[in-house]
Structure formats: C-alpha cells, structure tokens
N, C-alpha and C positions, 0 to 999 in steps of 0.2 A: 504494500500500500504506500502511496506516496505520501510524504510532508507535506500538509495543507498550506502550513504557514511559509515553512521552507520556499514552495512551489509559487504562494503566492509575491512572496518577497522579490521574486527571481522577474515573475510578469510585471507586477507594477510598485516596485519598489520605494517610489517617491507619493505613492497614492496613501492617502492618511489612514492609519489604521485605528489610533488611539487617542480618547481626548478622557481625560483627569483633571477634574478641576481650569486650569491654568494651562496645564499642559498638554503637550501634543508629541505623538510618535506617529513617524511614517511606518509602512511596511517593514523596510529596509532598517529601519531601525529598532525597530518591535524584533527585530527577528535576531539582531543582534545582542540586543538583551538576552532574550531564550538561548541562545547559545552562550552566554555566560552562566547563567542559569542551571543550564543541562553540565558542563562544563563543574560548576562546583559540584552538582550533586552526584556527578560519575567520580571526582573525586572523593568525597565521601564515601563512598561505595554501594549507590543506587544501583540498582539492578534491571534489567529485565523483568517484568511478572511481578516485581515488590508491589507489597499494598503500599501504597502509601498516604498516610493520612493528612490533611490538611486541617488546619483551625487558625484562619486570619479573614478578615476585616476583605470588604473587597477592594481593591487597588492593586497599583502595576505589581507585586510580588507577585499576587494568588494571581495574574493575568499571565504572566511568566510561568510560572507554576504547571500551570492548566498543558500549555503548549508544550514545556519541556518534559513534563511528565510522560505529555503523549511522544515524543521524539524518542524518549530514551525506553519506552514500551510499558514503564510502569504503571501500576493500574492505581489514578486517582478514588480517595476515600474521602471527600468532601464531608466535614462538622460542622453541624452546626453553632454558631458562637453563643448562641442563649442557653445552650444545653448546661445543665449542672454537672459540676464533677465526675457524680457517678454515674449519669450516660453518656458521658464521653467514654469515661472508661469501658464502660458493658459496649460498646461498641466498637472499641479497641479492639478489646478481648474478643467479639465475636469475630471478625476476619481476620483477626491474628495481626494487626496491621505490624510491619517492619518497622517502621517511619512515623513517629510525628513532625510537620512542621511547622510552626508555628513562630511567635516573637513574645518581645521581654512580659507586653501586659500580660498574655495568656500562660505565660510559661510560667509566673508567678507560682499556681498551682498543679504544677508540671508532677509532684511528689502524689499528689493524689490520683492523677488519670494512671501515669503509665506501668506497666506491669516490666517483667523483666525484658520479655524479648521485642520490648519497641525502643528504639531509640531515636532522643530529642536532636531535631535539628531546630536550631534558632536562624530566623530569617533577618539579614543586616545591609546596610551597603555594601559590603563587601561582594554578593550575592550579584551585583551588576556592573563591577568593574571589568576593561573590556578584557577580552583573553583571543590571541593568537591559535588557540585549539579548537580545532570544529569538530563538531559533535554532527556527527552523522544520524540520521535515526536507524531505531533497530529495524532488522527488515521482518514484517508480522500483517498478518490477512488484517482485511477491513473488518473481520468480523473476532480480531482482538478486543478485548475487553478494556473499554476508555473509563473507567469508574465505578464503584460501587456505589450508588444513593440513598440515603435511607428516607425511608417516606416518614410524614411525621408520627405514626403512631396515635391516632388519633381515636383507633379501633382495638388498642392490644401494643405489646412491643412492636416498635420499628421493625421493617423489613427493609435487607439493604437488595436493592435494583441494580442490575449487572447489566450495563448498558456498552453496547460496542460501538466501534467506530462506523460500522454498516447503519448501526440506529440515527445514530446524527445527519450521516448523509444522506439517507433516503426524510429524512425530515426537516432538513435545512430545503431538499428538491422541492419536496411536495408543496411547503410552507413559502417559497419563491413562485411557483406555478400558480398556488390561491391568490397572494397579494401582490403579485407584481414585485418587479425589483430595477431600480433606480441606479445607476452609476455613483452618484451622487448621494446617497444614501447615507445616513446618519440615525444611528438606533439608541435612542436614550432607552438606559436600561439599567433599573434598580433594584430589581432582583436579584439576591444575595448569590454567590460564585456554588456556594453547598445547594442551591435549586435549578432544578433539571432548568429551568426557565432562563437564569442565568449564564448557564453552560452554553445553553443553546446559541444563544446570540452570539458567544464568543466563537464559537465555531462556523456558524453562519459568513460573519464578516469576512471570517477571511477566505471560506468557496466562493464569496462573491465578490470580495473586494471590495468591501464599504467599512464602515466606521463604527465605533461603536462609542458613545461617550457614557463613560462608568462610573454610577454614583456607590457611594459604602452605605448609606441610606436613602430611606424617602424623608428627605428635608426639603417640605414646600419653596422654601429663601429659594434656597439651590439648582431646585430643579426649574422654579420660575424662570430664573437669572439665564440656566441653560438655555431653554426654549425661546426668552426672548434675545440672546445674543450671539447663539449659535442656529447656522441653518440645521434643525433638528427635523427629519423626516418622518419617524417612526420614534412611538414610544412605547412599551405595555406597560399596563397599569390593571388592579383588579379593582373591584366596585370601589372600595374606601378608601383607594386612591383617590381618582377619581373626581370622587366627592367630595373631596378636601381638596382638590384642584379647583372645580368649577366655582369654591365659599372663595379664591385668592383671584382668579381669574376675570377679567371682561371681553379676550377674546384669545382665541388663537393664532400663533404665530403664521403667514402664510407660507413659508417652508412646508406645516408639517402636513404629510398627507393622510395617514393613519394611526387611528389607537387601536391599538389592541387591549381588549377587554376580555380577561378572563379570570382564571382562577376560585369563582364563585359565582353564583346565578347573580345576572345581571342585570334590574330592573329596568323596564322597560323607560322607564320617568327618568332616570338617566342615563340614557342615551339619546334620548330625545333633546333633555337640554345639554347635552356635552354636543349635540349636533348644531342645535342653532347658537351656541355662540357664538359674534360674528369672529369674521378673521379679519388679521390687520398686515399690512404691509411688513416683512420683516428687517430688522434695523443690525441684521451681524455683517459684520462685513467683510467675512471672509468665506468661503464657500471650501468645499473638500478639496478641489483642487490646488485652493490658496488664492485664486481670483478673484475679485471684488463679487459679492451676491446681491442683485439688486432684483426685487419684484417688481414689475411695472403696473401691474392689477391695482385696482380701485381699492379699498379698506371695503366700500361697500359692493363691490362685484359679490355673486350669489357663488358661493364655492360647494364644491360635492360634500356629500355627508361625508365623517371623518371615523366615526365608532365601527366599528370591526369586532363583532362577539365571535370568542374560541370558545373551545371544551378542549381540555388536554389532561392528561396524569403522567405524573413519573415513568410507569412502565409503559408508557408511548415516547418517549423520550419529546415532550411535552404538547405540541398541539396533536390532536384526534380530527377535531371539525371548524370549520371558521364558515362564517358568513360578509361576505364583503359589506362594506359601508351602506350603500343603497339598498342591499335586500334585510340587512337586519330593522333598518330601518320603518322597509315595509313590511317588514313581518318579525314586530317588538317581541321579543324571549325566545327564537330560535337562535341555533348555532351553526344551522346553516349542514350543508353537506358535508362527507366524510372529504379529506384531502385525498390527494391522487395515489395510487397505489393501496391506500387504507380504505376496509370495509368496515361495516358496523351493522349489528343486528340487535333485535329484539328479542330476548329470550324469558318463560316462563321460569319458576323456581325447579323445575325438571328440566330444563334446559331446551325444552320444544321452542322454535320461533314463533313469536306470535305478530298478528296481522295489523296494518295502521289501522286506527293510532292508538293502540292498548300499549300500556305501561308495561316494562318487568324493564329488568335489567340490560344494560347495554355491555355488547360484549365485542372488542376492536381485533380484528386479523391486519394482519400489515408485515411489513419490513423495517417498522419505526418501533414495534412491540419487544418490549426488551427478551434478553436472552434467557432470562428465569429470576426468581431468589436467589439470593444468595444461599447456599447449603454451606454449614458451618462444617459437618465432616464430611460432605463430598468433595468440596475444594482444599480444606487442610489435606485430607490423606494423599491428593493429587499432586498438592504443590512437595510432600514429603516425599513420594514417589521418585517424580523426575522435575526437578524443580524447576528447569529452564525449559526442558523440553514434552514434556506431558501438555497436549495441546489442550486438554478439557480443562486443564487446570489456566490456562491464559487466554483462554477464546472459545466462543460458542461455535455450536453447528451453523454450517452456512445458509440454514431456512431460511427463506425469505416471506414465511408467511405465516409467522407466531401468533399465537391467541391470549390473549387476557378477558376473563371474567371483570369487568370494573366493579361493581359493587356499586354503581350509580345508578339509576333508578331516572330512566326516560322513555320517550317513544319517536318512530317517524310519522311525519304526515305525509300524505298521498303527494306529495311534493318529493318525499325523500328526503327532506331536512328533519334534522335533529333536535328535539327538544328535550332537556331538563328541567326532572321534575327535583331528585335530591338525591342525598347518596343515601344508599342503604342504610347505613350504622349511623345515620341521623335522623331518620323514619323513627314516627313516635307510634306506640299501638298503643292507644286508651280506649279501654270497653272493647276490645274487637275491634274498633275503627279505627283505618291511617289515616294518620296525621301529617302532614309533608310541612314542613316547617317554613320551605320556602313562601310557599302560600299564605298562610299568619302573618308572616313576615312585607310581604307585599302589601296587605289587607293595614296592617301597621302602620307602614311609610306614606299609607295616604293620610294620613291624619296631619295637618300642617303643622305641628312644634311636635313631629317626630324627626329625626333625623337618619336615624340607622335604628332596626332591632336583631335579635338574636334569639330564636322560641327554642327549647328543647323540651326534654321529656326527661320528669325524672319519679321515682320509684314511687307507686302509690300503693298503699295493701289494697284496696278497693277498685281501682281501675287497672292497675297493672302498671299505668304512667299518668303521669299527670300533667298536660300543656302548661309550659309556664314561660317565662319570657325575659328578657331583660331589652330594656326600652333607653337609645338617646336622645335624648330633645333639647330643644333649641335653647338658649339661654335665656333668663328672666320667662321664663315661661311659668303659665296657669295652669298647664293640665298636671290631674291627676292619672295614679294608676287605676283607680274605680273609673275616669272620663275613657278610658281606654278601654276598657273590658266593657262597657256600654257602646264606644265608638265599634267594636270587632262583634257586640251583638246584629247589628244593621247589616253585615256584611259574611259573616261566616257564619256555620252552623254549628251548633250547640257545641257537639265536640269537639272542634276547634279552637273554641276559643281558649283564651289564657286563662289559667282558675288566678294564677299570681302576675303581677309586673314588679321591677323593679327597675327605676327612672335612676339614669346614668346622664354624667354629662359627656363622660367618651366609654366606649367601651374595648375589652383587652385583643389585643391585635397578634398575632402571629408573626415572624420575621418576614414573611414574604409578602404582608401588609392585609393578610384575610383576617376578617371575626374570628377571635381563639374560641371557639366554640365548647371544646373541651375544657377553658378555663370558665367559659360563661355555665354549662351546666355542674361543674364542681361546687362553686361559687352557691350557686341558685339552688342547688342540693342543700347544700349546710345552711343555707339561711332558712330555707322553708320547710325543710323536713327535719331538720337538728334541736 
C-alpha cells in the first residue's frame, strides 16, 4: 500500500495541508515533520504491528503521530483524554498496548495507568527537529490495521474497533462522491484525534489534497475567529454544536459551502434556521493556495442551503448515510441514502428484513465496516505466535463486504432514504410501550424557553421504566417543570410523557460535543429514585 501523505507531498507539495491556530504547514512540510516523527520513534524502538497508545490534546504532535504511526505500520490506540485513570488503564491492559505516548500534563499520572509491559514515551520538541534519515514506510496491504477505537461504552464496557486502512479509503471515496470535493477545500474540524470523526478528516485531506484547520476544542471565540478569517469550506459539527453557533452567529461566512451535521438526531428546527442565516461576503485574505480570496457575491445574493444531515458509527469508520443540503432540507429528519459502495437494511429482532417504513434495526454491509472487535486472546496469542509476521494478528481478511448489526433503531421510506428513530440501548419500555426519547425530546424543544432536552428511562418497580427528563432553558426564564409536563400533555401521549423534569441551565456534554446521556440518566436516577 502506498504512503498517502508521502504520495501526497510528492504531487502537491507547496498545497496547504495544515492550519493550527496561527499556523500553517504545507504538504511538503507536514510530511517533513512525520518523518522526524517516525525517525525518533524507530529510534526508540517502534515496531511494526506495536499497539501503540496515544493520550494528547489535538494539535501538530497527535497530527504527526497519526501519519507516522501509519508509515512505520504500527497500529494506533487513540485515548481518550476525559477518561479517568483507571480506564485508561483497563484499556491498556486490554490490547496489551506496547507504547504510551503522551506529555508532561498527562504523564503526571503516568504511575497509575501503566502496567509493566507498556512503556512511556513523552512527546517534546525535540520530536520535530529536522533529521537527514528517511523513514521509509513498512510495506503492509490496505487492509493492515490503522487503529484500534474504543467506542464510548455507553451500553456496557468499551469495545475497541479494529479499523484498517481499506476502511478509511473506501470512506474518504464514498464521503467525496456524496459531497462533492473542492480543490480549495478547507475542513474545520473539532473532533477530538481518539474519534473515528476526527481521524477521518485527517486522512481524507491528504487523498485529496485539501486542508484541514484543527481545533483541541469546540471554543465558540475560536472557531468564530476561524470561519470568519479563514476561507473555511466545510465544517462538522453535531446538534449542540450547532446550536451554540447559530446563539454567537448573524451569518455565515461565504467560503463555507457545507455542514455536516451528525453524531445525534438532528432537529429539524435547526436546520432550518442554520439554513436561513444569511451569508456574508468573506473578509480572509488568503485563500489555500496563498492568493488573495475575494467573493464578488452580494451579502444579500440567495445562497444554497448549507446543513448536510449524516448517520455514521465507529464501526463504519464514520459516515453510513448523508443527505445533501437541499434534500435534507426538503425532507427535515432524514439522512438521506446509504453512501456509494455501502448498503443498509431493515431488520426485525430475528433478523428477517422488514418492508418501508417499519422500524427495527438498521444493519450497514460495506467496505467502510470495520474489521471486527477487538478479541483480547485472539490477537494476544497471534501477536505471541509470530509477532511480525502472523498476518491475523496485523491485518484483517481482504472482504470487502463486512456487516455490522448497529443497534440503532430506524426505517426506509419508499424513497430509500434513511430515517432515525434512536438507538436501541436508549429505547425506554414503560408499561409495555416504547418510548423513543428522540421524540419527547422534539415534542420538548418546541416549547420557546426550552433550549436543548435529554429524556431517558430509569428503573420503576411498577412500570419497569419511568420517562423522565432533564430540560435546558433559556435564561431568566418562567417556566416550570409542572408548565412542561402540561406543555408535552397537548402533544404526546400519556406514556410518553415525562413523570419528572429537571431544569438545567446547560446540560453535561460528551468530548465529541453530544448530550452525555449516560451522565444525564445516572444523575436523574439518584435524584428521583435515591
């Protein structure tokens, strides 16, 4: 398999690859870094096939990282940085990883993660000073193993997702082919580097030669400052992104041509208004190639719709389905058709397919469906076997037409397009009757000093679950949680409704910027059932 970056560096060398704050890397130079990069870590003594774990902050290290990893064949273990001591550790310990790397802040608690057979590399400048040594990449099929991901555990422990380099590229194609792709092209993107979301883009840019400017968070300042002084084409964001854009926002930059909206069902109320914000002439003045950017378009010209609803998961190696600008438009809560190459069906709880538009579970074939779980003594005994050469143990079979069971809970319309309804292991059953929380939740955000909710289901002796909620609304605000459970009377039906609310003025967010759901029914548990 060839070196994407390598490969790319070679065609368009001086075309921008990287923007950090202030800073900017060409190809050619990007690719210089990684081979210092690779260059300390082969002196270290990286290997071929080592897990290797990562735990930093996103910025040019972990960007480095990513690529030299894959150059010298070793298999990224992406951490996440909110996780507490001891699942960083239990996650260590399950892939056996070789390698921590990380720096000074994280390493502080370095004595508590790591076990004997991992050892700490500290990330420094030294890490990018230049080196006369080229590091060649290992020579290893597409269908070597680029990462292990762990999903977040939201259902049970983490599962870690064994994604190869065949999964990236058949879904960097597919995801080029639905939205189009621009020379020019510029992907803000604040998805943390441990989410398949964030990998993705990094790999992306450089099959195609576009840019990518990388933030460590979602900090409104930041990202505003980006969009309005960089030509910014492309962003993703999920709903509470978003939503916290359009409260800072009066229009959009004319650069950008698409958002991508996913990671959570996506109200149709906003997208509507992320759509009509006007757009404005943009004021950066340098363009990807370095040439002055200048829009000649009115502020008030009528510009295409810009929201773009996905559906993706980890073991897709991130999008599943998108709907382009205009049709999610006209048709508010679809997600539009499967991408090219990827299938999706509708399956009962025996797994028979059922016909539009009945609900069961959506279940994706493809080339983008990762290579399996991780198996903690299938891959140990393999890599103990033949450590370099045992190919099960560094790379999957070359199928290109893997299945995943999602565990999400949707249907098609006579259209073909795909609608979510919720995921399974967020499905409430009270009395015998589901509950899809998306729905409550909807029924919720029409009330005007709501602003965002989160319904789950928590343990009743009598019902089996009990709908309940937690509610953020708007500041200085009148309503109560009694005005709320009378407002979702008029609108849902009995079993639906909330028996409890609890009015937040924000509510707790996941790193990748979703409703922690799992904090909000913990929470909601001990307050009303404790």
């Amino acid at each position: 398999m060839p070196d994407w970056l390598a490969d790319r560096a070679q065609a368009t060398p001086q075309k921008l690859a990287l923007i950090i704050g202030k800073q900017r890397w060409n190809y050619s130079e990007l690719n210089q870094l990684v081979n210092a990069t690779c260059a300390k870590l082969k002196t270290e003594g990286v290997q071929p096939g080592d897990f290797v774990a990562v735990l930093l902050p996103n910025g040019l290290p972990y960007v480095c990282l990513v690529h030299a990893l894959a150059r010298l064949g070793a298999v990224l273990v992406p951490l996440n940085t909110r996780l507490t001591p001891a699942e960083i550790r239990w996650q260590l310990e399950h892939v056996n990883a070789r390698w921590l790397i990380t720096n000074e802040k994280f390493s502080q608690e370095a004595g508590e993660w790591l076990m004997v057979s991992c050892k700490l590399l500290m990330v420094n400048g030294a890490w990018f000073e230049p080196t006369k040594l080229t590091i060649n990449h290992s020579l290893f099929t597409i269908y070597h193993y680029q990462s292990i991901v762990f999903t977040s555990g939201t259902s049970g422990q983490p599962k870690g997702v064994l994604l190869t380099f065949a999964n990236h590229f058949w879904s960097a194609t597919a995801s080029a082919f639905r939205l189009g792709l621009d020379p020019n092209d510029i992907w803000l993107s604040v998805l943390p580097l441990y989410h398949v979301g964030g990998l993705a883009v990094l790999f992306r840019s450089a099959l195609y030669g576009t840019a990518v400017s990388l933030h460590p968070r979602f900090d409104l300042a930041t990202i505003n400052h980006d969009l309005d002084t960089n030509p910014i084409t492309l962003i993703s964001v999920v709903p509470t992104m978003l939503h916290r854009l359009l409260q800072t926002r009066t229009h959009w930059p004319a650069s950008l041509r698409l958002i991508l909206l996913g990671g959570a069902a996506a109200p149709p109320e906003l997208v509507a208004q992320a759509n009509a914000l006007p757009r404005a002439v943009s004021g950066n003045p340098l363009s990807v190639s370095g040439n002055p950017f200048t829009d000649y378009r009115s502020p008030t010209t009528d510009y295409p719709q810009l929201v773009a609803t996905t559906y993706g998961l980890t073991e897709a190696a991130s999008q599943v389905a998108t709907m382009l600008p205009a049709d999610a438009a006209r048709k508010p809560g679809s997600v539009g058709k499967p991408l090219m190459f990827t299938s999706v069906k509708i399956v009962d709880e025996k797994g028979k397919e059922r016909p539009s538009p009945e609900i069961g579970e959506i279940v994706v074939t493809g080339p983008t469906v990762m290579a399996g779980y991780f198996d903690k003594n299938f891959h140990h005994r393999g890599r103990r076997e033949r450590r370099e050469n045992e190919n099960s143990a560094l790379s999957a079979f070359s199928a290109v037409n893997n299945t995943i069971h999602t565990g999400d809970l949707g249907y098609l319309d006579t259209d073909g397009d795909l609608w979510i309804v919720q995921r399974r292991s967020d499905l409430i059953v009270s009395g015998g009757e589901n509950v899809y929380p998306a729905e409550v939740e909807a029924a919720l955000r029409q009330h005007p000093q709501v602003l965002e909710a989160c319904v789950v289901g928590i343990p009743d002796a009598e019902w089996g679950q009990r709908v309940v909620a937690m509610v953020q609304i708007t500041s200085n605000t009148t309503v109560s949680a009694a005005d709320l459970i009378t407002f979702c009377r008029e609108r849902l039906a009995g079993y639906k409704i909330p028996r409890q609310i609890e009015l937040v003025t924000e509510l707790p967010l996941t790193a990748s910027g979703k409703i922690g759901r799992k904090q909000v029914a913990e929470h909601l548990q001990s307050k009303f059932t404790g």
